[in-house]
N, C-alpha and C positions, 0 to 999 in steps of 0.2 A: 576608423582605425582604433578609436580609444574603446569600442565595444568590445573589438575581436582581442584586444591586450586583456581586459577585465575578464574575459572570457576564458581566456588563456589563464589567468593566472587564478581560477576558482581550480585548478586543478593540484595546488600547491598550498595554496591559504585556505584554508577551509574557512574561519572566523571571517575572515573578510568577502571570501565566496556571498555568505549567506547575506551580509548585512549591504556589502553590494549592492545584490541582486534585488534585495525586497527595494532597495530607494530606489535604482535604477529601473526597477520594472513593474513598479507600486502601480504605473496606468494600469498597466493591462490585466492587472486580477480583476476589472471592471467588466475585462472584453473575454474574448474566448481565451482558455490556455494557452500558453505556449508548449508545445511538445518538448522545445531542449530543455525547459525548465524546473517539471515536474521530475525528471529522469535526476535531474542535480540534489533537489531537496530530499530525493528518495535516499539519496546516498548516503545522507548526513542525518548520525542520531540528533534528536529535540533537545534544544539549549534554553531553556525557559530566562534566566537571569539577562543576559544582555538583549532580549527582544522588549522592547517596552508597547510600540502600539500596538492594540488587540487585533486587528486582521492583519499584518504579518507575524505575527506569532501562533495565530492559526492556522495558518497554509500551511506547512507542512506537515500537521498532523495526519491527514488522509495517507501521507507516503507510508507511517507507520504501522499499517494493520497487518504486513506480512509478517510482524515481529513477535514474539510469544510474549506472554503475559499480558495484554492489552485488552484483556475482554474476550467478550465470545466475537467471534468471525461474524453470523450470522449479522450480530447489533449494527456492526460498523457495515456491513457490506448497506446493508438497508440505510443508514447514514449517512454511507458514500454517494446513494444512489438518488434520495432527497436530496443533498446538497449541488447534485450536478445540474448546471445549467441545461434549457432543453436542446443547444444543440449539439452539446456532450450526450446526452439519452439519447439521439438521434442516431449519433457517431456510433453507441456500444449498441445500439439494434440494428442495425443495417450490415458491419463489422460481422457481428453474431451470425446476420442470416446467412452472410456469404459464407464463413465458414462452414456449419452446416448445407448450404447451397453444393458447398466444394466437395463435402464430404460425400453426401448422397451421390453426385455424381461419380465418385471414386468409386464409392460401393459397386453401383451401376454398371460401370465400363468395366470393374471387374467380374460380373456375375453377369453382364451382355457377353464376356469376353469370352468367361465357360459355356456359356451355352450357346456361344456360336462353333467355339470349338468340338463341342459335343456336334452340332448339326452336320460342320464341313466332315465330320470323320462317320458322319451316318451317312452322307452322299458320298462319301468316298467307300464306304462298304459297301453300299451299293453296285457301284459299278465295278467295284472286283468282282462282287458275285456274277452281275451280268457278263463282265469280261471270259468270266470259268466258263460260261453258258453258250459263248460263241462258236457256232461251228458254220462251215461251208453251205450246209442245207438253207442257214438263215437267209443267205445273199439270191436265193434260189425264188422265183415266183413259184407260185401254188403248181404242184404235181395234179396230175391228170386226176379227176373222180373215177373210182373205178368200180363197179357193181358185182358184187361174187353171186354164184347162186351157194345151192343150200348146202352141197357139197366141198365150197371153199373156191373153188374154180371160177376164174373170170368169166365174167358175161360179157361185158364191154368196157371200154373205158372212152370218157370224153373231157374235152377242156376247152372253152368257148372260147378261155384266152388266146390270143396271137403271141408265142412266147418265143425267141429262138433269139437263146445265149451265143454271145458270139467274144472270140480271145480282142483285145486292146489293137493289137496289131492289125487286124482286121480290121480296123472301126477309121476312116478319113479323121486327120488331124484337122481338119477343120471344125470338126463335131469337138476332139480332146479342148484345141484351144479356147472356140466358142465358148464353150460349159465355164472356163477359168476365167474371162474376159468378164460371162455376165454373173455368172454364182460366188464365183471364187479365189480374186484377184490376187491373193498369196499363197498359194494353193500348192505351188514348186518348195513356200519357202517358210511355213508356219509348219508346226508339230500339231495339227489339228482343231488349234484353237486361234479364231481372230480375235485377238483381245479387244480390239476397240468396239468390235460389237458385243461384247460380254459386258462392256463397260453401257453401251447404248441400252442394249437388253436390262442392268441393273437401273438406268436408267427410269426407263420405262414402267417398271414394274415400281420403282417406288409414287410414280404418276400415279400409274392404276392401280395402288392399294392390294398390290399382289399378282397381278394379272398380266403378263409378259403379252405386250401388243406389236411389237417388234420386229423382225426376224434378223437374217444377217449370218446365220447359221454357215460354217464350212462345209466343203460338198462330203467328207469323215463325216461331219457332224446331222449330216442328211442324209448319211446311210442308215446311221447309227439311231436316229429316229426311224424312220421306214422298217427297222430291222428288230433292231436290238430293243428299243426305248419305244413310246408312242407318239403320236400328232398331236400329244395336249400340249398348247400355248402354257406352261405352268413355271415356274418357278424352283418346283424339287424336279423336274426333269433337266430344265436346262443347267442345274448346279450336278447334278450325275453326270451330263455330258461333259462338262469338265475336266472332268479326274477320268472317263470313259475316252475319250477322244485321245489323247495323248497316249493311253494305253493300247488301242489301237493301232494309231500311228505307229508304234516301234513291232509290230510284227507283220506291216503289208509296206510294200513301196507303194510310192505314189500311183506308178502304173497302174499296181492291181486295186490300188484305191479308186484309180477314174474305171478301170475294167468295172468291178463292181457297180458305181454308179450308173456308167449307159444301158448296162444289164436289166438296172431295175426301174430306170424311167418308165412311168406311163405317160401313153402318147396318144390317147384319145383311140375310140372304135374297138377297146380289148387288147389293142399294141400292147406292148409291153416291153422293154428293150428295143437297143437302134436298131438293132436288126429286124425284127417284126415288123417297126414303124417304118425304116427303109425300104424295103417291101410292098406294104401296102399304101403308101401313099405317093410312091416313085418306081415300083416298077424292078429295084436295083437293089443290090450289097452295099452296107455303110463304109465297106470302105471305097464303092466308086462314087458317092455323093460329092454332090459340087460343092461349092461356098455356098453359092445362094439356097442351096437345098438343102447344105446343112445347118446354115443359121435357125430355116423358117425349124425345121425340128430342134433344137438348142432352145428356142424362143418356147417352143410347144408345150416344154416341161415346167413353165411359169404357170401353166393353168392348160390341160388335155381341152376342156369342156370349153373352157373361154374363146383358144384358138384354135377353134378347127373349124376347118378349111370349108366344111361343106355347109355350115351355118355362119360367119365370121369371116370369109376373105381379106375385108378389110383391115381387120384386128389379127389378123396373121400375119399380112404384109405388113402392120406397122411395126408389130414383134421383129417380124427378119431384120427389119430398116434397125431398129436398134441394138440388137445384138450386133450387126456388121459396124455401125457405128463404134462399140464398147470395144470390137473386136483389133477395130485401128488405132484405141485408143490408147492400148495396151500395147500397141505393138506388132500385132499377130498377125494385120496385112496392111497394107499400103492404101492409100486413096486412091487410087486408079484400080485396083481390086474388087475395094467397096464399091467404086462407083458400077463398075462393070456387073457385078452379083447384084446389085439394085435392080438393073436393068435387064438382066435374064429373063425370061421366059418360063414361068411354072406350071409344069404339065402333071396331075396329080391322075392318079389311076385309078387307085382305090382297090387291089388283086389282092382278096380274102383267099385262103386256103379253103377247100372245099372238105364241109364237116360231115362226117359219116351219119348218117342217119340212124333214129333211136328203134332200139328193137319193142317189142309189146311190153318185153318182160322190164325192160330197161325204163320206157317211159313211166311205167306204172310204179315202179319200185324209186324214181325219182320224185314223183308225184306224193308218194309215202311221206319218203324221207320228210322230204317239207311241210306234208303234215306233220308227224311225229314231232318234228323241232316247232313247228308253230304250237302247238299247242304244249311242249314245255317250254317253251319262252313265254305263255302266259294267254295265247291270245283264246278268248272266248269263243268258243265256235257256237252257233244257233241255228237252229232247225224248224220254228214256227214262229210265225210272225202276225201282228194284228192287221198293219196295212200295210200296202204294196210298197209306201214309200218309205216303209221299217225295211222292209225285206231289200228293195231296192241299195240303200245306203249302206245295208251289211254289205251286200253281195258289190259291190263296188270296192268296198274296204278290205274284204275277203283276198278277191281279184287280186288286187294291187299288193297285200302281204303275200299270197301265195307265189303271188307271179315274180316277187323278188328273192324270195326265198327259194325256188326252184334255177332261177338264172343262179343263184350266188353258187347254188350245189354243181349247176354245170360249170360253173368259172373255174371247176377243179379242187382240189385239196380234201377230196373227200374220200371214206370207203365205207359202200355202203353193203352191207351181207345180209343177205334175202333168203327165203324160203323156196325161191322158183328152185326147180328139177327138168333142168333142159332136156332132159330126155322123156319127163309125159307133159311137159311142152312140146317137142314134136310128134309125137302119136295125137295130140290132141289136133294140133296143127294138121296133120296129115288125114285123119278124121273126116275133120270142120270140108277142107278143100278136095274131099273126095265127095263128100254129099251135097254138095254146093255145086257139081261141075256141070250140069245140066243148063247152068243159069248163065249167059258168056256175054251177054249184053253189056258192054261198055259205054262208061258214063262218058262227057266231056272231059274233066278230070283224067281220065285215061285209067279207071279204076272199076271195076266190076258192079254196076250200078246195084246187083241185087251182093247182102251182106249180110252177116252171121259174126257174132260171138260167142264165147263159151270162157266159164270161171271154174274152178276147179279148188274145193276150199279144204285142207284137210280138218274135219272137225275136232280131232281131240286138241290140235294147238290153235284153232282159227286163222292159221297162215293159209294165205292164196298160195299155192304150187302152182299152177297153172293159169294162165289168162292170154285165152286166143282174140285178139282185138280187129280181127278183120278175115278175109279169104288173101291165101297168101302173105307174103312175110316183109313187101317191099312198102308196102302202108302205112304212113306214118300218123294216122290215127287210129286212137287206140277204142276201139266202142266198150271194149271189157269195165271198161270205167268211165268215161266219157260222154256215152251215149246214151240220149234220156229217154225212153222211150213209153209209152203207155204197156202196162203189165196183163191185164184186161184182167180173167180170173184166178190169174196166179195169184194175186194177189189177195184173196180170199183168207187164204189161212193164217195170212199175216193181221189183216186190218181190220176182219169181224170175225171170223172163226174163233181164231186164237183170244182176243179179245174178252169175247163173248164167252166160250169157255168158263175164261179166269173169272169173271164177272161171279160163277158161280147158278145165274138163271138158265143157264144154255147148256147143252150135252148132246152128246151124238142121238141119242133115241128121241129127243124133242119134236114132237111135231107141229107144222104151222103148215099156213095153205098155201098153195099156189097158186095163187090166182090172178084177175087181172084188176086194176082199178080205173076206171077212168076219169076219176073225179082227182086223180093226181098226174098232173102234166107230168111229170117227173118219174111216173112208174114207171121199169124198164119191164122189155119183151123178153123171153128166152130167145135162146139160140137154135130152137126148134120151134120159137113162134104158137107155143101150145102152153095149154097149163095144166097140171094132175089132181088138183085137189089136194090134200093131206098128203105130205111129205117131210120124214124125218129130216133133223140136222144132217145125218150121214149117208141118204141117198140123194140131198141136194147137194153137199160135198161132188159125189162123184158124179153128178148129172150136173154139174155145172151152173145149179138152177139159180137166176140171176133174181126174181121174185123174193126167195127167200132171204137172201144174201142182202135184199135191201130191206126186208123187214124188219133183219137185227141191228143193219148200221141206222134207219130210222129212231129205233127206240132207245138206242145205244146213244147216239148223236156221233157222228163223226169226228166230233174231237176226242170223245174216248177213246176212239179207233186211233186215231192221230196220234195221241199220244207215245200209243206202242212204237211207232215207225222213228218217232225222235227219240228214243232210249238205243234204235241202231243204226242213227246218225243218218238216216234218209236226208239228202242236203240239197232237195228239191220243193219241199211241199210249199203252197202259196197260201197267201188268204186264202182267198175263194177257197180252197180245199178245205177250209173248219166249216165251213156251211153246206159242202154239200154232199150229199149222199150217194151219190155217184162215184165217190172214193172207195166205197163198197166194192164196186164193179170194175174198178181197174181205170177209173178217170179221172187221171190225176191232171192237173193242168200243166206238168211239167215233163210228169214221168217219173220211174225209176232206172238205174241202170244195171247193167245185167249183175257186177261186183256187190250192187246193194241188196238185189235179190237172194244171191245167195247166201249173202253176209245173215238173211232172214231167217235162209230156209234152214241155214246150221244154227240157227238159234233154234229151231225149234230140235234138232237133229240132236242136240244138247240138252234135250228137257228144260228148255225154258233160259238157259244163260246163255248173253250176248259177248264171245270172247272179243277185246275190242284189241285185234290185231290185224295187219295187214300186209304186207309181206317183208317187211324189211323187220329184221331183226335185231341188228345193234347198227350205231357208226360211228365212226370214226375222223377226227378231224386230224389234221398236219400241224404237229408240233401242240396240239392240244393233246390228242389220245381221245382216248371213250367217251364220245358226250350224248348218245344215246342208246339206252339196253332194253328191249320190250320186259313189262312187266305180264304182260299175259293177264290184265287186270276184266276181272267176271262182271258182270252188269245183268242182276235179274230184271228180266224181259217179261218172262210169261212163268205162270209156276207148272211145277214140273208135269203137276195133274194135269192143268191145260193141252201144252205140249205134247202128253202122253197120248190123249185123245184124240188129236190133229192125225200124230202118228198114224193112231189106231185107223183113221177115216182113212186116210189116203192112203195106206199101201194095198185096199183092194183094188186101185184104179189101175195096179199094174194085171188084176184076173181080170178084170172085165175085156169082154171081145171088141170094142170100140176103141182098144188103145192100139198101135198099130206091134211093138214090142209088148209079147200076150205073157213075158214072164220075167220077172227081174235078169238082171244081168248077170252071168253066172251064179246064179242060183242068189244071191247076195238078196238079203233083207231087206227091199227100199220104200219108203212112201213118196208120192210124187202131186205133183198139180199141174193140169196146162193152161195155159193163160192167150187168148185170142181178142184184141182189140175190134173194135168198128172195122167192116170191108176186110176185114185181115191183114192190117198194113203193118200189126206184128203180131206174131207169133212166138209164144214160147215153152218151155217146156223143164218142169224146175223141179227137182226130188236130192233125195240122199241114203246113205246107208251111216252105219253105224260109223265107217271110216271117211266118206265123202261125201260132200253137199257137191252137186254141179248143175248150173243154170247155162241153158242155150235160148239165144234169140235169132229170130232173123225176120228181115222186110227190107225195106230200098231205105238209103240214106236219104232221100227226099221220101216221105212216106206216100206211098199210093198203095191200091186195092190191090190182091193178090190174091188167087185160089188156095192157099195153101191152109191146112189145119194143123193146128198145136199137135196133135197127135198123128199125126204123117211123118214129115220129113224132120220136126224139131226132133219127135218123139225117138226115130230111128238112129239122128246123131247122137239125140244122149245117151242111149243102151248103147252102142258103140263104145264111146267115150269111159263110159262104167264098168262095161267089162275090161278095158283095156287096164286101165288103174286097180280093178280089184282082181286082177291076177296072180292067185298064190294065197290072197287074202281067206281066211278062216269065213264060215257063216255067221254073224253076228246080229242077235236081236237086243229088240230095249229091252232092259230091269222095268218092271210096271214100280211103281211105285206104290209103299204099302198102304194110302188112303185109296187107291184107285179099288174099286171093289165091282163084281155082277151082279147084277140085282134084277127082280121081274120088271118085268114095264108094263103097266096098263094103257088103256085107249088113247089117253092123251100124250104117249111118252115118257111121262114121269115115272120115279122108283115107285111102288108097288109092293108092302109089305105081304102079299098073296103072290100064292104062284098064278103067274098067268101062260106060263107056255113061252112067253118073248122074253129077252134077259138083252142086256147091253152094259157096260162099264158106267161106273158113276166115279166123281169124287166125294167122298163123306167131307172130306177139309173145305171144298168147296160148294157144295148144298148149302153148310152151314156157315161161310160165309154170305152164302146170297141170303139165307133165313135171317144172320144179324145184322143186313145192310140197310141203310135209312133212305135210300136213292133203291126204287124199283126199277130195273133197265129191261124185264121180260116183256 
């Protein structure tokens, strides 16, 4: 009591305050300060005369330094700072950090504060924007693929999916409730958002460092991903659906909000909505589904692939058992309900709707498409290979990109706009199965065992207009492309003529011998089993003479040859074909197909450029627009001198008497080549004019021996075929090209600065390449 009086009355006596304090509390300048003390002596100016011992007459001078006149600041602060015991320096460092501690953290929270402001109002612009963007088509599965020809006019339309929208009211409230039970337990009674999983979701993601592991989503909030937003687990998506969902919510009722959801469920097998999946897995309309038939589908939409029924049984019945469970749990039925729906009986049917079959024109131009998009999406296409098990693992990887990327074009949403002319698609059509009808032999299959193709290229754009894939229209394979077949000597102008040619050592007037050798296993017979002796490049052209054809691919090597055939994407050739000479002669170990061939023959038909088009011209994706335009991009193949001379050789094969058609087709400009395999088991017969390339084959889909000649019955459908197409069409010959020149030919074939009486076409650009080449291929 006698402190708190002394205490008290320093507030009134100052003299006595001071003299007090120093006797009364003289201990403790020994110990640490006292806080109420120092605040006292600060108050009170320095009284030197009545202080007599030296340390309380010092103490108060530290209180002084805030007072002017006393010296520099700097002296005394350093003085203050020496004199303080260490656990006073202790007190003003610790003190100091937390106020700077405090401060940075204010900074912080205010500059966290704007830029989290800045963030929520960049996800909230976002989903305005997306909000603007909303319309009815979004809520809609993919529209049908639909194929135009070249005209504009449908060809067909297909959609692999199982799709049939159906209104709310239609749909068993068993299916409405179920969905709410297991997805969406406030669903009548939130504006779009379950906060407590927004809260789990933030959760989460500060777990994984960014990465929302989560879910918890509202069934809004699962359209609106499906639809609007994407399927990334991410963090700026789920902070869009936020400010997205609510805004939603105030222009659909609930109804149309669950309407929309059953719409766009998948349900495994291509389903798509309850209706499709009610259907093909039960037989029935969703709105006659039972309890237990509607849980098992409610359950389904946890995962299509997981629960289905024809791999999985058991993981579907466990699915139904819990949804009915969740279903009672909430409310929606009874336990006597549940128990009864456990206990039901599921009889699943599995009634696909019956898909209209692909036309030639259709399968081929699908086929396109998926290339066209494969190869700008990146994927490397290749065309020779070292060994089998290169070639094997392309063609595996190939396979599997192809074969998904043509499902994904039939699942619909596509428009693809082609080149075809359904109208010399059926003159072709009608053609093929007039020259064909002799043949009526019926396969197993139930399909015309003997078969024919024909492609139809127009040269100046390298679009296919036409592509006949079989006899008759009801066939759902297409040989025009598909079909790998050995070319025998069509193949000539492509793989050593042409070649050979360009090489510069080789020309139409070249002579080499005929003859036989038997000291080479491998040398082929002709086709009339005879040999002439001395024979130009350009009368074993049109004698088909197999002798010579292997002398160039011999000295040439086959991979030269090969090479040509992979610049126009030939997408058969094997190992074994770099080694062997027989490639020459049409023996390929795979084949070509008839689309490859002409894709050749208009290369040359072109003076040497390979257009690398195919019949689809642009497409179009659903809610993308344009995502592919042909560029009509050129690829030199062969030079023009080459190609000129091929010309030149072959279009006397349509004067000679041995061809069964003794005159081009209405009068039209063409060079041509027949090509016959081993026993005849194909046949074909391959030429062009200045406006069309068109290649015809034919032999049994199982290959067997046949009578027939390239120049018989091929011979007869293609002049057919050509007159029909160049009706109306002007006479049109090639521009020679200005290195192409006549010149005499002496004994050997070669140019001839003397006249000799014999004269034949040269290249000067090409002589005198083979003059400056370091590699002799003659």
């Amino acid at each position: 009591m006698a402190k708190k009086k002394k205490k008290t009355s320093q507030v009134n006596t100052e003299p006595e305050v001071i003299e007090e304090a120093v006797v009364q509390e003289e201990p403790a300048v020994t110990e640490e300060p006292v806080p109420a003390e120092e605040p006292a002596a600060a108050e009170e100016p320095a009284e030197p005369a009545p202080v007599e011992e030296p340390a309380p007459a010092e103490e108060p001078k530290p209180a002084e330094e805030p007072l002017k006149g006393r010296g520099k600041k700097k002296k005394k602060v350093k003085k203050k700072w020496r004199e303080l015991t260490g656990g006073q320096k202790f007190g003003r460092v610790i003190g100091t950090f937390f106020k700077i501690l405090f401060l940075l953290i204010l900074i912080a929270g205010i500059a966290g504060a704007a830029m989290a402001y800045k963030e929520i109002y960049k996800f909230k612009a976002v989903a305005e924007e997306k909000y603007a963007q909303i319309n009815p088509r979004m809520f809609e599965y993919t529209s049908n693929t639909i194929v135009y020809d070249a005209y504009g006019e449908v060809i067909s339309e297909m959609n692999e999916i199982i799709y049939e929208p159906v209104k709310i009211d239609q749909v068993s409230k068993y299916v409405y409730d179920g969905y709410i039970a297991v997805e969406d337990q406030n669903f009548m009674t939130h504006h779009g958002i379950d906060y407590k999983a927004v809260l789990r979701a933030a959760i989460e993601y500060a777990k994984n460092r960014g990465a929302i592991t989560q879910g918890g989503s509202t069934i809004t909030q699962q359209i609106l991903k499906n639809s609007v937003l994407t399927n990334e687990r991410t963090f700026d998506r789920k902070f869009t659906e936020l400010f997205l969902a609510p805004m939603f919510e105030s222009q659909y009722t609930k109804d149309e909000i669950m309407e929309l959801y059953v719409n766009m469920n998948h349900y495994g097998h291509n389903c798509y909505g309850i209706e499709a999946a009610s259907k093909y897995y039960f037989g029935r309309s969703a709105k006659d589904l039972t309890l237990a038939e509607a849980a098992v589908l409610v359950g389904m939409t946890k995962g299509a692939s997981l629960y289905n029924p024809m791999t999985n049984m058991e993981g579907v019945i466990n699915r139904q058992r819990y949804t009915l469970d969740r279903m009672e749990e909430e409310g929606f039925i009874t336990a006597e309900e549940k128990d009864a729906a456990k206990h039901q009986g599921l009889v699943f049917v599995y009634e696909r709707p019956e898909l209209p079959s692909e036309s030639y024109m259709t399968s081929f131009a699908i086929y396109s498409a998926a290339i066209n998009l494969m190869e700008q999406e990146g994927f490397e296409f290749r065309y020779l290979f070292e060994t089998d098990e290169e070639m094997n693992a392309y063609d595996e990887n190939y396979q599997n990109v192809l074969n998904e990327k043509m499902k994904e074009i039939r699942m619909g949403g596509y428009e693809i706009y082609t080149s075809f002319k359904p109208d010399l698609q059926a003159k072709l059509q009608e053609i093929l199965d007039y020259r064909c009808e002799r043949y009526t032999e019926v396969a197993e299959d139930g399909k015309y065992a003997f078969q024919s193709a024909a492609v139809l290229i127009n040269n100046e754009t390298g679009f296919v207009e036409a592509m006949i894939g079989g006899r008759g229209t009801e066939d759902t394979f297409n040989r025009g492309y598909l079909a790998k077949r050995q070319p025998g000597s069509s193949i000539k102008p492509i793989v050593v003529y042409g070649p050979g040619f360009d090489s510069g050592f080789y020309y139409p007037s070249k002579i080499l011998i005929d003859k036989d050798n038997p000291k080479d296993k491998f040398w082929p017979k002709n086709v009339t089993n005879r040999n002439t002796g001395k024979m130009t490049i350009r009368e074993a052209i049109l004698q088909s003479t197999n002798t010579i054809a292997y002398q160039i691919m011999l000295r040439m090597t086959p991979m030269y040859g090969l090479q040509y055939l992979e610049k126009m994407r030939f997408s058969s050739i094997a190992p074994d074909d770099i080694y062997s000479t027989s490639v020459g002669l049409g023996g390929l170990t795979y084949g070509a197909s008839p689309f490859e061939m002409a894709k050749a023959y208009s290369t040359h038909a072109n003076l040497g450029e390979y257009i690398d088009n195919n019949c689809v011209i642009r497409i179009v994706k659903q809610d993308e627009g344009e995502i592919f335009s042909e560029d009509s991009a050129r690829i030199r193949v062969y030079s023009a001198d080459a190609s000129y001379m091929i010309i030149d050789c072959c279009k006397e094969l349509l004067k000679r008497g041995d061809v069964g058609p003794r005159k081009a087709p209405n009068n039209a400009l063409c060079f041509v080549k027949t090509g016959t395999s081993n026993d005849a088991k194909d046949v074909w017969f391959c030429g062009a004019s200045r406006y069309y390339t068109c290649t015809v084959w034919m032999g049994y889909d199982t290959p067997r021996k046949t009578t027939l000649t390239s120049v018989g019955l091929p011979a007869w459908t293609w002049k057919d075929m050509m007159e029909a197409v160049h009706e109306g069409l002007d006479r049109l010959d090639w521009e020679k090209p200005e290195t192409i020149v006549k010149k005499s030919v002496n004994e050997k074939g070669d140019p001839s600065p003397y006249r000799t009486g014999k004269y034949d076409i040269f290249s000067d650009e090409l002589l005198q390449k083979a003059n400056e080449s370091e590699v002799y291929l003659g």
